[in-house]
ZAMARGU-4260 file (C-alpha; in steps of 0.2 Angstrom, whole numbers, plus 5000, padded with zeros to 4 digits):
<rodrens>
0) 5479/5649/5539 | 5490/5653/5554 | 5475/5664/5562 | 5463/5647/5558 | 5474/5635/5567
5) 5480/5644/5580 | 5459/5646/5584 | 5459/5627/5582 | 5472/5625/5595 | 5461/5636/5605
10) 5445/5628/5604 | 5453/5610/5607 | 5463/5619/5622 | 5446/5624/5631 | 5438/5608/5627
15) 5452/5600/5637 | 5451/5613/5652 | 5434/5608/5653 | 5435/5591/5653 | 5448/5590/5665
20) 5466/5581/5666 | 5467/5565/5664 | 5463/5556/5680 | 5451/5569/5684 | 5435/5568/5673
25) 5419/5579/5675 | 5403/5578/5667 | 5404/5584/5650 | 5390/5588/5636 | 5385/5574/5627
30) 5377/5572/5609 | 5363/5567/5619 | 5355/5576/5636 | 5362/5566/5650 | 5349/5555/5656
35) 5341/5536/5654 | 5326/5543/5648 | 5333/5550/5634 | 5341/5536/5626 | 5323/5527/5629
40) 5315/5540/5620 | 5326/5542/5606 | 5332/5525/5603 | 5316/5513/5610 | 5324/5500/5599
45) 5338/5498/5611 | 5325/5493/5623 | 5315/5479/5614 | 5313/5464/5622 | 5325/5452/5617
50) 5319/5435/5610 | 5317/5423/5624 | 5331/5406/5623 | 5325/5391/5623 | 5329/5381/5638
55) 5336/5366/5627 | 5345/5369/5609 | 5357/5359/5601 | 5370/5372/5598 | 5372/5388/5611
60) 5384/5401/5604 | 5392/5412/5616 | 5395/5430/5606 | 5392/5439/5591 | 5411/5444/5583
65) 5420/5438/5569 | 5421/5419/5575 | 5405/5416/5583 | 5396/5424/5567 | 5403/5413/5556
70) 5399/5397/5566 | 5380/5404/5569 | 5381/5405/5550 | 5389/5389/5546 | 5381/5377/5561
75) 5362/5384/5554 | 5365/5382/5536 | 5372/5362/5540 | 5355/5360/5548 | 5359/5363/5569
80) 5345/5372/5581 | 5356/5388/5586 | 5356/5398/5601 | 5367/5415/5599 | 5368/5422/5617
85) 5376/5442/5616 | 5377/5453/5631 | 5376/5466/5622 | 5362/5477/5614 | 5358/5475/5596
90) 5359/5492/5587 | 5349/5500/5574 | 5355/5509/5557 | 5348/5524/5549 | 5354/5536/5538
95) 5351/5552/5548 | 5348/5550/5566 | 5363/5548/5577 | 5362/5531/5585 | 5378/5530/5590
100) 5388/5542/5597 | 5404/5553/5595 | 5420/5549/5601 | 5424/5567/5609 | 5408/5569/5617
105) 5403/5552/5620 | 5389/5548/5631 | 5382/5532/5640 | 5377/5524/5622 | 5400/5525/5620
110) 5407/5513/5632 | 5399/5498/5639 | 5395/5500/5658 | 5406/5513/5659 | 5406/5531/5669
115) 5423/5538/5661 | 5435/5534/5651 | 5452/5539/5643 | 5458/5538/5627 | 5474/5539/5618
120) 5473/5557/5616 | 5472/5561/5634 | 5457/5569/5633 | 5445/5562/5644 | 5425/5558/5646
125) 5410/5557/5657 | 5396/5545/5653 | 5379/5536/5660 | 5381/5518/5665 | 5374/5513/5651
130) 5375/5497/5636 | 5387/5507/5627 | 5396/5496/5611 | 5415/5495/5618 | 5419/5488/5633
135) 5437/5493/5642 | 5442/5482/5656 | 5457/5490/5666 | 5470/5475/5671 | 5487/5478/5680
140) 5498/5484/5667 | 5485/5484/5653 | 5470/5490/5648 | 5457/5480/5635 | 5445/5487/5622
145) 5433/5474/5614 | 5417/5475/5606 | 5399/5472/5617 | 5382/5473/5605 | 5376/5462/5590
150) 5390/5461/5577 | 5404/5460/5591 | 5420/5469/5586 | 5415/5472/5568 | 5402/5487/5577
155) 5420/5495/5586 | 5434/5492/5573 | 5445/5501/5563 | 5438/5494/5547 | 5455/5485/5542
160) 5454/5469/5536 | 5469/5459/5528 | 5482/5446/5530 | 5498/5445/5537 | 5513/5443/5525
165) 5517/5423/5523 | 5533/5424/5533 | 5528/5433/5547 | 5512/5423/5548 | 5521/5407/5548
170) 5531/5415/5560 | 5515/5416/5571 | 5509/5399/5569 | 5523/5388/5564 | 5519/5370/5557
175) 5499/5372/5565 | 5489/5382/5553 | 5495/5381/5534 | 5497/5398/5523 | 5493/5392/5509
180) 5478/5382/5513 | 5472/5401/5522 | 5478/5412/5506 | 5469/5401/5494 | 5455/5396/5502
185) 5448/5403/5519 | 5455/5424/5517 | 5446/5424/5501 | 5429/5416/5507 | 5428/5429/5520
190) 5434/5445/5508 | 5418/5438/5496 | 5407/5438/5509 | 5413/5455/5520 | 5413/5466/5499
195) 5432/5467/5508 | 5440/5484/5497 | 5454/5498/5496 | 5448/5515/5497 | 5443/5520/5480
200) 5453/5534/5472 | 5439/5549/5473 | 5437/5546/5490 | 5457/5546/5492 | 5455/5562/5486
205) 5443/5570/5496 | 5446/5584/5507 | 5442/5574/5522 | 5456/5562/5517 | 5470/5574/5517
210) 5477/5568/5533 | 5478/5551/5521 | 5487/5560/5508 | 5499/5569/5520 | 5502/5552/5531
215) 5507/5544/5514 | 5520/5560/5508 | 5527/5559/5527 | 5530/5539/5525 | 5536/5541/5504
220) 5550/5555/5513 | 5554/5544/5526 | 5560/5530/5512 | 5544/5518/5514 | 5531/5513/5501
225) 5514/5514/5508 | 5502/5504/5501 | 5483/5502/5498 | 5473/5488/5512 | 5457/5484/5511
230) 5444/5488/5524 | 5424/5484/5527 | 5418/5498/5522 | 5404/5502/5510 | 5413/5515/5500
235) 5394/5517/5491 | 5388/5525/5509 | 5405/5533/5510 | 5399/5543/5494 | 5384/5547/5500
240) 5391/5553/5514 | 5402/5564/5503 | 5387/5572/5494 | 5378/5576/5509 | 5361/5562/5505
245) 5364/5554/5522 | 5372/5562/5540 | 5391/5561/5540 | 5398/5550/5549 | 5413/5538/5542
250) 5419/5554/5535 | 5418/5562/5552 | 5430/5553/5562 | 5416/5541/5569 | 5422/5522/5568
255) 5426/5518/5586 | 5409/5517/5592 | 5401/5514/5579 | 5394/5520/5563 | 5375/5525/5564
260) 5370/5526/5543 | 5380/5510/5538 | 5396/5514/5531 | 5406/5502/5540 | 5399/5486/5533
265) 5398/5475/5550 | 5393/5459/5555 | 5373/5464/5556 | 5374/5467/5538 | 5381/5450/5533
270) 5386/5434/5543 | 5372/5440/5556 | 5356/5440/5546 | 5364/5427/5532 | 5363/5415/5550
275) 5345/5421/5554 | 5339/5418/5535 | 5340/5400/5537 | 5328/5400/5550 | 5336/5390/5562
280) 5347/5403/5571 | 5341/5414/5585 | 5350/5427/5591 | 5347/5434/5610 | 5355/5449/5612
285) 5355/5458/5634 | 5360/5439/5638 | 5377/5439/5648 | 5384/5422/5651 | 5390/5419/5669
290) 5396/5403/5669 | 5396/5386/5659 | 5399/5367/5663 | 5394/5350/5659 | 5383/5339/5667
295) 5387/5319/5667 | 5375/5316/5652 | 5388/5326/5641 | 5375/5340/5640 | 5384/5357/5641
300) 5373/5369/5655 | 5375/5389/5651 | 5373/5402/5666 | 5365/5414/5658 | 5357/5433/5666
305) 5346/5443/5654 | 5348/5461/5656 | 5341/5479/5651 | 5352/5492/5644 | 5353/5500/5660
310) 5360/5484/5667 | 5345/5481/5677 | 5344/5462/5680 | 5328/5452/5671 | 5330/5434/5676
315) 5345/5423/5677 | 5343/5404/5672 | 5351/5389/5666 | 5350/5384/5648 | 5357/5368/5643
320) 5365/5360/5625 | 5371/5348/5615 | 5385/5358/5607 | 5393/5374/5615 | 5404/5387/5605
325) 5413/5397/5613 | 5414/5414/5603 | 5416/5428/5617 | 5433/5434/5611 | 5448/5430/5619
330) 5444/5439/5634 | 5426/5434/5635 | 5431/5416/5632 | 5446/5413/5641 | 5437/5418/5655
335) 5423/5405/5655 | 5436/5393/5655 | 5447/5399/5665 | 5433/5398/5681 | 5426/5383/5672
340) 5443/5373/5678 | 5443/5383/5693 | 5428/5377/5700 | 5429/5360/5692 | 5414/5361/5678
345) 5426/5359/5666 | 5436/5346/5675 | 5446/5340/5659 | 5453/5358/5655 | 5471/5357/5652
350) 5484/5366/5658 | 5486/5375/5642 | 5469/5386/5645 | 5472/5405/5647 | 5490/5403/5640
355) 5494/5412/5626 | 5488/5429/5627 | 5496/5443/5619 | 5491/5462/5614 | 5494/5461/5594
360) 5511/5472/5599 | 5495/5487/5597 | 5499/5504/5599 | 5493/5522/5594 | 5505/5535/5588
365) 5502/5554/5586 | 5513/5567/5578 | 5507/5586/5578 | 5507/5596/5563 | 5517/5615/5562
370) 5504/5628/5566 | 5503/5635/5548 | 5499/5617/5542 | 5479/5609/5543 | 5469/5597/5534
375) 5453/5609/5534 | 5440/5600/5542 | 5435/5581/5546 | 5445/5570/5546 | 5439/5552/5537
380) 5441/5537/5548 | 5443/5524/5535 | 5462/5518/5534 | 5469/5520/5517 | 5486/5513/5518
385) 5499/5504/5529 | 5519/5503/5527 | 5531/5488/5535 | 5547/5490/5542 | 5559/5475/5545
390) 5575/5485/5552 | 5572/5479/5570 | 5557/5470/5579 | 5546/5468/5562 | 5531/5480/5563
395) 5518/5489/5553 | 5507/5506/5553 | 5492/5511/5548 | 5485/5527/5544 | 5474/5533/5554
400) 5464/5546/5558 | 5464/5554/5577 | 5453/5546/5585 | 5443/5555/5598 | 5445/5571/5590
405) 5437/5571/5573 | 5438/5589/5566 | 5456/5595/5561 | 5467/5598/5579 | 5482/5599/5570
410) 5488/5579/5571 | 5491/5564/5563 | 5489/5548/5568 | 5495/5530/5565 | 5489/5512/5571
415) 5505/5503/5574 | 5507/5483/5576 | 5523/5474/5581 | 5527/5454/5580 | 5530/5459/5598
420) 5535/5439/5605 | 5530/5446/5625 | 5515/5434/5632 | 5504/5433/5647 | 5494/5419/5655
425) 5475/5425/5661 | 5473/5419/5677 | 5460/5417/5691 | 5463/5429/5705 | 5455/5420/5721
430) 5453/5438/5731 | 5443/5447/5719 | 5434/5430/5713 | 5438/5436/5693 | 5449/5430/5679
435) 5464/5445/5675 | 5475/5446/5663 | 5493/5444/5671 | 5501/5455/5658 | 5521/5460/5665
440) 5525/5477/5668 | 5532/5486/5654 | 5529/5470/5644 | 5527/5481/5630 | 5544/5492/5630
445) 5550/5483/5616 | 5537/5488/5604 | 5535/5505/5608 | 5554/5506/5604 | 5552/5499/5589
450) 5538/5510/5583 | 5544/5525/5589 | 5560/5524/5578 | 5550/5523/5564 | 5538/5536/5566
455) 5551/5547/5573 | 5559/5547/5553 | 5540/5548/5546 | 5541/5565/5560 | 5556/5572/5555
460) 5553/5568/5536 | 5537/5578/5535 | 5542/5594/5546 | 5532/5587/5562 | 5532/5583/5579
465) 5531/5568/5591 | 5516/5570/5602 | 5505/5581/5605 | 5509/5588/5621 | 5503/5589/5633
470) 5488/5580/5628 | 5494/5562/5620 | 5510/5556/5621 | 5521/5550/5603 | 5517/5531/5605
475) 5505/5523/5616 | 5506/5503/5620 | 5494/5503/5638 | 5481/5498/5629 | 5475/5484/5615
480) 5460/5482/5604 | 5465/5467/5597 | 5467/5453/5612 | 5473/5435/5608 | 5476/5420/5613
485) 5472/5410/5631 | 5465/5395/5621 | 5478/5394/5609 | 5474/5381/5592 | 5485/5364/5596
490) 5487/5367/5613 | 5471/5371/5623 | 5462/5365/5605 | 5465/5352/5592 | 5470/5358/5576
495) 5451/5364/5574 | 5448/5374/5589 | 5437/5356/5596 | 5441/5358/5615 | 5454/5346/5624
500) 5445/5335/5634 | 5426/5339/5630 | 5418/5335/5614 | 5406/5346/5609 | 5415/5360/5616
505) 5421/5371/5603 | 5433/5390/5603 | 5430/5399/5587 | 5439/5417/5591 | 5454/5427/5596
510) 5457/5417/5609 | 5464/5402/5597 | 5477/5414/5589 | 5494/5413/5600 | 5496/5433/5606
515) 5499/5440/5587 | 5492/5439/5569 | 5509/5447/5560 | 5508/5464/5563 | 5490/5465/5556
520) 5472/5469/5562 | 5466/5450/5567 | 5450/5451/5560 | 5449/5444/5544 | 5461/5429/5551
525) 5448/5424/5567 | 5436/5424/5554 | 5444/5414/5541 | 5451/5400/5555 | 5431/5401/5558
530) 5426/5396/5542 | 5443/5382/5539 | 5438/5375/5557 | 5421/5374/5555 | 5419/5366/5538
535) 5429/5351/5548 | 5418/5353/5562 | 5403/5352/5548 | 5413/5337/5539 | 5418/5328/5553
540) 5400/5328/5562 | 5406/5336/5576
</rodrens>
């Protein structure tokens, strides 16, 4: 066992003298041959022709996530003409080839117009410019990670789906959005239509979930009780996976960039064609939305530029409509607005817009295992279990697996979320001519205290060590996966996401949520504010 990991350590050592420290990326090998050619002869679907928008429609929705699903889906089914507009590419599924890539050796078809990147466990990468599904934009102070292809965020999550505990929630919103009306109502409308689960007990107890197991036994000797969350996943492919009838890749520590046979059941599987069934929703995917306004008919004009994978520009035009949803994610939408009111074409923006904004309190711990310990082989991406601690700044954790590493390097990992209180405003920055996020520096100390007390017991109660140096650090906060807020519900919205100032004009995502959903992953609440404000937008006519 000592002889195997020490080998382990090894290997993982060269991989990271070739790759080069961090700051310093070279070209790596990929899971493909470098080249454009290669994604357009491997995966031609990426380069179908998107279908063309029509030049009027009376609803446009701006993204493919959790939010603007579900209004494709609910807007088409109460009879609207709709119009989904995604910058990214849409993806296709199949058991055995490798549409997306690895984390590790991840290649232009990874990260979303983006040469190299680095993740939490320091080891970094070389890519094509290329349509890859996750988008990281660097800010001072903070880096964002959000989803760019058909399906959004659901293709680039964790999988974890839940709801916050009532007092933290409420915590969160205060008098504005009733926990009861969403635990009765809208949480369970979305866990019906996402097949929302916990990890069933054989898969538990598969070998590629003994990093699962362990993280448990560390948490249970540190005093907590972890518990079982549910997640998107279809457990069904999971098995299957398991038995070897379709490529591994859930079990193989692929979630990040997406999961090429199915297992992750994402938004293309579901809200997505449920919208294109009704035969009134057309979705446009290679369409990137520049700019939108209103003309003095009450008319909402959309900038739109179609583009290639490569990011070659087709045409850029102006579509108009009756109706505009804004479902972009908080990034993606706040900015529209934010330059909207900067140039005037939204003049009635109030000064709420691009308030609000806050990183979830995310961060992503790692703790390294003795060297006479190991898990075997893969490691399973899907997260079993979460524990909540209350002694300080309230917080949770997530098992994880390590992400970026997939086969067994000798560490565990944990996807921490604080109720961290720390907001920033996005705003316009005249001398680069683009909307930042104007996050404080160290605006996140606080939570990385709090998180790192808590696994520093799990640590010291299993016999391991923070870190895994001098690779990763114990607890990294630099980053988010889960931005929120900057058109925040009851201040830059009604109470139904219906735009100050601008009928017509709705915000169906992240960006409604004020900075935090309660220590939890936000996607099963953006989706099931989705669904509670959009049945009122539906009741109400508009």
């Amino acid at each position: 066992m000592r002889r195997r990991r020490l080998l382990q350590a090894s290997a993982l050592g060269a991989a990271v003298a070739a790759l080069g420290v961090p700051g310093g990326p070279v070209r790596v090998a990929s899971a493909l041959p470098v080249g454009l050619d290669t994604y357009r002869n491997t995966l031609p679907e990426l380069f179908a022709p998107s279908p063309v928008p029509p030049q009027h429609s009376e609803v446009i929705v701006v993204g493919s996530g959790f939010g603007a699903s579900v209004a494709a889906l609910r807007l088409a089914e109460a009879g609207s003409r709709v119009t989904v507009l995604e910058r990214g590419t849409r993806w296709p599924r199949d058991p055995w080839r490798e549409v997306f890539t690895s984390d590790l050796l991840a290649d232009g078809r990874g990260y979303y117009h983006r040469t190299h990147f680095t993740g939490p466990t320091g080891i970094p990468v070389h890519c094509d410019d290329f349509a890859g599904v996750l988008d990281v934009v660097d800010y001072p102070h903070m880096s964002v990670w959000r989803g760019a292809a058909v399906g959004g965020g659901s293709i680039v999550f964790s999988g974890v789906m839940i709801a916050p505990e009532q007092r933290f929630f409420e915590h969160v919103f205060g008098n504005s959005l009733s926990y009861d009306d969403m635990a009765s109502t809208w949480y369970p409308k979305v866990r019906s239509m996402l097949r929302l689960d916990a990890m069933p007990d054989d898969i538990y107890h598969a070998p590629e979930f003994t990093h699962s197991r362990r993280w448990d036994d560390d948490a249970r000797a540190a005093g907590y009780s972890p518990h079982r969350i549910d997640g998107i996943w279809d457990w069904d492919v999971i098995r299957a996976e398991l038995a070897g009838s379709v490529r591994r890749s859930a079990v193989a520590g692929e979630s990040n960039l997406g999961n090429s046979n199915g297992a992750k059941f994402d938004l293309t599987q579901n809200y997505i064609p449920a919208a294109e069934a009704t035969g009134r929703a057309l979705v446009c995917h290679g369409h990137r939305v520049l700019a939108v306004g209103q003309e003095p008919d009450g008319r909402y004009r959309v900038e739109v530029q179609a583009v290639d994978p490569t990011g070659a520009v087709l045409n850029t035009t102006t579509l108009t409509c009756d109706r505009l949803v804004l479902g972009a994610g908080s990034i993606g939408t706040t900015e529209l607005l934010v330059e909207a009111r900067h140039t005037g074409s939204l003049p009635r923006l109030n000064e709420h817009v691009g308030r609000g904004w806050g990183t979830n309190g995310d961060a992503v711990l790692v703790r390294s295992l003795a060297l006479t310990d190991g898990f075997g082989g893969d490691q399973g991406a899907p997260s079993a279990s979460r524990i909540v601690d209350e002694s300080g700044l309230p917080l949770s954790l997530e098992n994880w697996f390590v992400a970026g590493t997939a086969k067994d390097v000798g560490m565990l990992a944990s996807l921490g979320m604080t109720l961290d209180p720390t907001r920033a405003e996005m705003v316009y920055d005249a001398a680069t001519g683009r909307t930042i996020v104007d996050w404080p520096a160290g605006g996140e100390l606080a939570s990385v205290d709090a998180l790192r007390t808590v696994h520093n017991a799990m640590a010291a109660a299993g016999g391991t060590v923070p870190g895994a140096p001098p690779m990763a650090e114990d607890v990294n906060a630099s980053f988010t996966a889960h931005p929120l807020g900057g058109a925040v519900l009851g201040d830059a919205t009604d109470g139904y996401g219906r735009v100050h100032g601008h009928p017509g004009l709705y915000v169906v995502d992240g960006a409604l949520i004020p900075g935090s959903t309660g220590t939890v992953n936000p996607s099963l609440t953006i989706a099931a504010l989705a669904e509670r404000n959009l049945a009122r937008i539906v009741a109400d006519g508009g």
